[in-house]
Each structure stands twice: as structure tokens, then as C-alpha cells.
DRENSETOR-528141 format. One line per 10 residues: number of its first residue (from 1); for each residue z, y, x of N, C-alpha, C, O, CB. Coordinates in steps of 0.1 Angstrom, whole numbers, always signed. Glycine has a CB too. Example, Ala and Ser with C-alpha at 12.3 -4.5 7.8 and 13.67 -1.06 7.14 Angstrom:
1 = +78 -57 +132 +78 -45 +123 +78 -33 +132 +85 -33 +142 +90 -45 +113 ~ +71 -22 +128 +71 -11 +137 +79 +0 +129 +80 +11 +134 +57 -6 +141
This chain:
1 = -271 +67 +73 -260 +75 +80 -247 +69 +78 -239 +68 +87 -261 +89 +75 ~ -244 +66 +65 -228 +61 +62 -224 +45 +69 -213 +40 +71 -225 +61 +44 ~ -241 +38 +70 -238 +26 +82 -234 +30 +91 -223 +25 +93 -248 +19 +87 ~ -238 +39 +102 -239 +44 +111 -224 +45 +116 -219 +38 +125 -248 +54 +110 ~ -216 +57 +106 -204 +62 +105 -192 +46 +104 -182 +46 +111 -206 +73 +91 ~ -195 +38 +96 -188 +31 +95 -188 +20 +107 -178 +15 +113 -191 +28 +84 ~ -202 +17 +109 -198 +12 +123 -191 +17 +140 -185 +10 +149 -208 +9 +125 ~ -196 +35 +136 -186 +38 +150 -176 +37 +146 -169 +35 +156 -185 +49 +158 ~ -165 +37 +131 -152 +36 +130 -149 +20 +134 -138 +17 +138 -147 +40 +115 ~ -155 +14 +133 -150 +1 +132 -149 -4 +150 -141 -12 +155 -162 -10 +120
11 = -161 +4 +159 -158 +1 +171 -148 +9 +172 -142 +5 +182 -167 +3 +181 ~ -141 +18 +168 -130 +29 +169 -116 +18 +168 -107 +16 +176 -132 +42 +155 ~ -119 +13 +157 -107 +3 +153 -104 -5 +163 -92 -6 +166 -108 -7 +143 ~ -113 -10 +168 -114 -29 +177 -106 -18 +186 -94 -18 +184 -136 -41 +185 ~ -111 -9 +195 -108 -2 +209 -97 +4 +209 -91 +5 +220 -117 +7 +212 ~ -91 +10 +196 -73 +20 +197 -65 +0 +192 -53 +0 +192 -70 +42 +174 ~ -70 -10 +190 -61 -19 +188 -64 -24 +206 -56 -24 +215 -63 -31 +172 ~ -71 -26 +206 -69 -35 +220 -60 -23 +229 -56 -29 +239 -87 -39 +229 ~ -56 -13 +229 -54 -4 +237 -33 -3 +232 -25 +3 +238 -68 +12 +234 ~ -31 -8 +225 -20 -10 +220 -16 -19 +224 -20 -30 +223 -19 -10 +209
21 = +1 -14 +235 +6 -26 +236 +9 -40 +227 +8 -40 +214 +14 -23 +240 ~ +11 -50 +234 +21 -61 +221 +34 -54 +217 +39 -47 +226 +26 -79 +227 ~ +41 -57 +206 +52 -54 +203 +63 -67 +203 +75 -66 +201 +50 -47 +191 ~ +56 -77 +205 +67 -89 +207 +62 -100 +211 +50 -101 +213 +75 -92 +197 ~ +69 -108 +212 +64 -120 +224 +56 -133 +215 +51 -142 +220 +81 -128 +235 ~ +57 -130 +201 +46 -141 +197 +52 -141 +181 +59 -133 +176 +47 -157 +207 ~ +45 -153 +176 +52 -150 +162 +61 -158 +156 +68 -156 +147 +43 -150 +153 ~ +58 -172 +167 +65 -179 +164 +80 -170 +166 +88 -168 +156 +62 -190 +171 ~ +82 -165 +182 +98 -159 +183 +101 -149 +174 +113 -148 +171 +102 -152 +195 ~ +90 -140 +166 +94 -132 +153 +104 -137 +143 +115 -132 +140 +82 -130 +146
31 = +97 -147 +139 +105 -153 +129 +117 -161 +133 +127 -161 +126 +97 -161 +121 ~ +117 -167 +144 +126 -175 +147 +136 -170 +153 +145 -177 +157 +122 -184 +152 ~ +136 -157 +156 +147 -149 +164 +149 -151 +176 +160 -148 +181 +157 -150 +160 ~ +137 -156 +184 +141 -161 +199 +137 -150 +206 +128 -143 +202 +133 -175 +204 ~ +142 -147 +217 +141 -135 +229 +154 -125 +222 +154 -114 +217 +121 -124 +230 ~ +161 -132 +223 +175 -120 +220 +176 -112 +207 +181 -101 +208 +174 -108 +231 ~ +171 -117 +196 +173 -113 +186 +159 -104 +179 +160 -97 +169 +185 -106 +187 ~ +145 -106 +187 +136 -98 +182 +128 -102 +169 +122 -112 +167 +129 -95 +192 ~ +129 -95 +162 +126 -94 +153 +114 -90 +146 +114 -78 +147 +132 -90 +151 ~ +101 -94 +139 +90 -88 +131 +93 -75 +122 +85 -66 +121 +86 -99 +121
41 = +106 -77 +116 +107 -67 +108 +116 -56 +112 +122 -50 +103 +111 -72 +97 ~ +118 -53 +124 +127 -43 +129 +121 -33 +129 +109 -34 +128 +131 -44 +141 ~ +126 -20 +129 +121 -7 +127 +119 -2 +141 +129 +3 +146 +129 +2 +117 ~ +105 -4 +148 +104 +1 +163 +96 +16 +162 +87 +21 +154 +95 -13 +175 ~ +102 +21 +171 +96 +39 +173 +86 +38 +182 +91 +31 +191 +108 +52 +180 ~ +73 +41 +186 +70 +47 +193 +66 +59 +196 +64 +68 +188 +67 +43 +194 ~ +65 +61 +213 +67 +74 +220 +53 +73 +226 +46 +63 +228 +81 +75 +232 ~ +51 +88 +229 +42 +90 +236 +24 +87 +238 +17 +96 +234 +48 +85 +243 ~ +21 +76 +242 +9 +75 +243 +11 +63 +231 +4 +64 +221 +2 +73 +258 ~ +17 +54 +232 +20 +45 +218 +18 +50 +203 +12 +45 +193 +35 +42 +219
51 = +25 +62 +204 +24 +67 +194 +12 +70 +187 +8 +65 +176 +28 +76 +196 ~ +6 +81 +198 -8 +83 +194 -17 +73 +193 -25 +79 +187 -13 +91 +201 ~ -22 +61 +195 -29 +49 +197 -25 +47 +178 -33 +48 +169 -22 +36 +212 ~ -15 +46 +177 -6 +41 +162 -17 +49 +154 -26 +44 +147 +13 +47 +158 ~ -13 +63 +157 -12 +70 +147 -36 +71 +143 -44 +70 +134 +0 +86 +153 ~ -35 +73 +154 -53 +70 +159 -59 +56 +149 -68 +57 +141 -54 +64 +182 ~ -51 +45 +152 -56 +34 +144 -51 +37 +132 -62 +39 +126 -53 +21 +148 ~ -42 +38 +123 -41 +40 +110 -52 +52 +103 -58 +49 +93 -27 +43 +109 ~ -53 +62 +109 -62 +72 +109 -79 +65 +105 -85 +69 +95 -60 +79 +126 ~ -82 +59 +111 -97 +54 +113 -94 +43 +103 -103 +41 +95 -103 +50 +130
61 = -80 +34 +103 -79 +24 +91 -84 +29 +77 -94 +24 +71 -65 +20 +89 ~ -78 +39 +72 -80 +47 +65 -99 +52 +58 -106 +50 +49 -72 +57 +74 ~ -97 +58 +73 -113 +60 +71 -116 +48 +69 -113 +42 +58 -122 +67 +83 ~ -122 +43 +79 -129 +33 +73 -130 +21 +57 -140 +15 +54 -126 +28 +83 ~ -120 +21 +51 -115 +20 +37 -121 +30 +28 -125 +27 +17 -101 +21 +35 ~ -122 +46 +34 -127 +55 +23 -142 +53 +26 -149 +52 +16 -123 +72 +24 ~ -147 +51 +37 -160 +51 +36 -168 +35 +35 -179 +34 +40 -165 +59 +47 ~ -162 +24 +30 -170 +13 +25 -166 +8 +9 -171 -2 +3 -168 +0 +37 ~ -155 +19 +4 -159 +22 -12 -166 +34 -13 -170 +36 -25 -148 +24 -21 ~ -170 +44 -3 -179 +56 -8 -197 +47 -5 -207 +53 -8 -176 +74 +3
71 = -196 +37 +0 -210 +29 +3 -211 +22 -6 -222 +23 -13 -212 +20 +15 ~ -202 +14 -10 -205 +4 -27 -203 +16 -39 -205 +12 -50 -189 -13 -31 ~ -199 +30 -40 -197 +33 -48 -216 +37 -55 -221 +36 -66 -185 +43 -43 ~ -221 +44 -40 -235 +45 -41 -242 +37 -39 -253 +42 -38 -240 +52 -35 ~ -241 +19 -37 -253 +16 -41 -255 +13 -53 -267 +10 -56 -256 +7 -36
């Protein structure tokens, strides 16, 4: 059962990330500051359906972390 559980989180994961926009145009321009000053480390908000997708994948991140130390905890 806790296979089971862990694997629908983990299709849960792949599907709320693909469903998230990009937040910037690559990584190279992250670091290098190209596209008008954008930045990796900027503090961006999101709204709306963004939000929830965010908040959805950290959510199941989470889980999924509590339940593959509650699987090595019991074997």
C-alpha cells in the first residue's frame, strides 16, 4: 500500500511541475543577468492558478519525503 501511495505522489509531482509555467528564460540568463535584469534569486509572487500549482507541488514534495522515510523506517 505505501508503494502504491508513493507512486501516485510521485505521478502527482512529474504532473503539478509540468503544469507550471517557466519562471525565466534559461539559466544561463539567470545568472548572467540577461533579459533586462532577470534574476534566479528574485523574490517572484504568484497569483492565481500559479499559485495553486506551487503550493500543490510543495504539498506532495513534502509528502512524498514523509512517506519514503515512513517506508525505510519499516523495513
Amino acid at each position: 500500500m505505501l508503494d502504491f501511495l508513493i507512486m501516485v505522489d510521485s505521478v502527482a509531482i512529474i504532473l503539478l511541475t509540468l503544469l507550471q509555467s517557466g519562471k525565466s528564460a534559461g539559466v544561463s540568463s539567470a545568472f548572467s543577468g540577461g533579459n533586462g535584469g532577470l534574476n534566479l534569486f528574485t523574490n517572484t509572487k504568484e497569483r492565481g492558478p500559479e499559485k495553486v500549482f506551487a503550493n500543490a507541488t510543495l504539498i506532495c514534495g513534502f509528502l512524498f519525503f514523509i512517506l519514503v522515510i515512513v517506508k525505510l523506517a519499516t523495513k
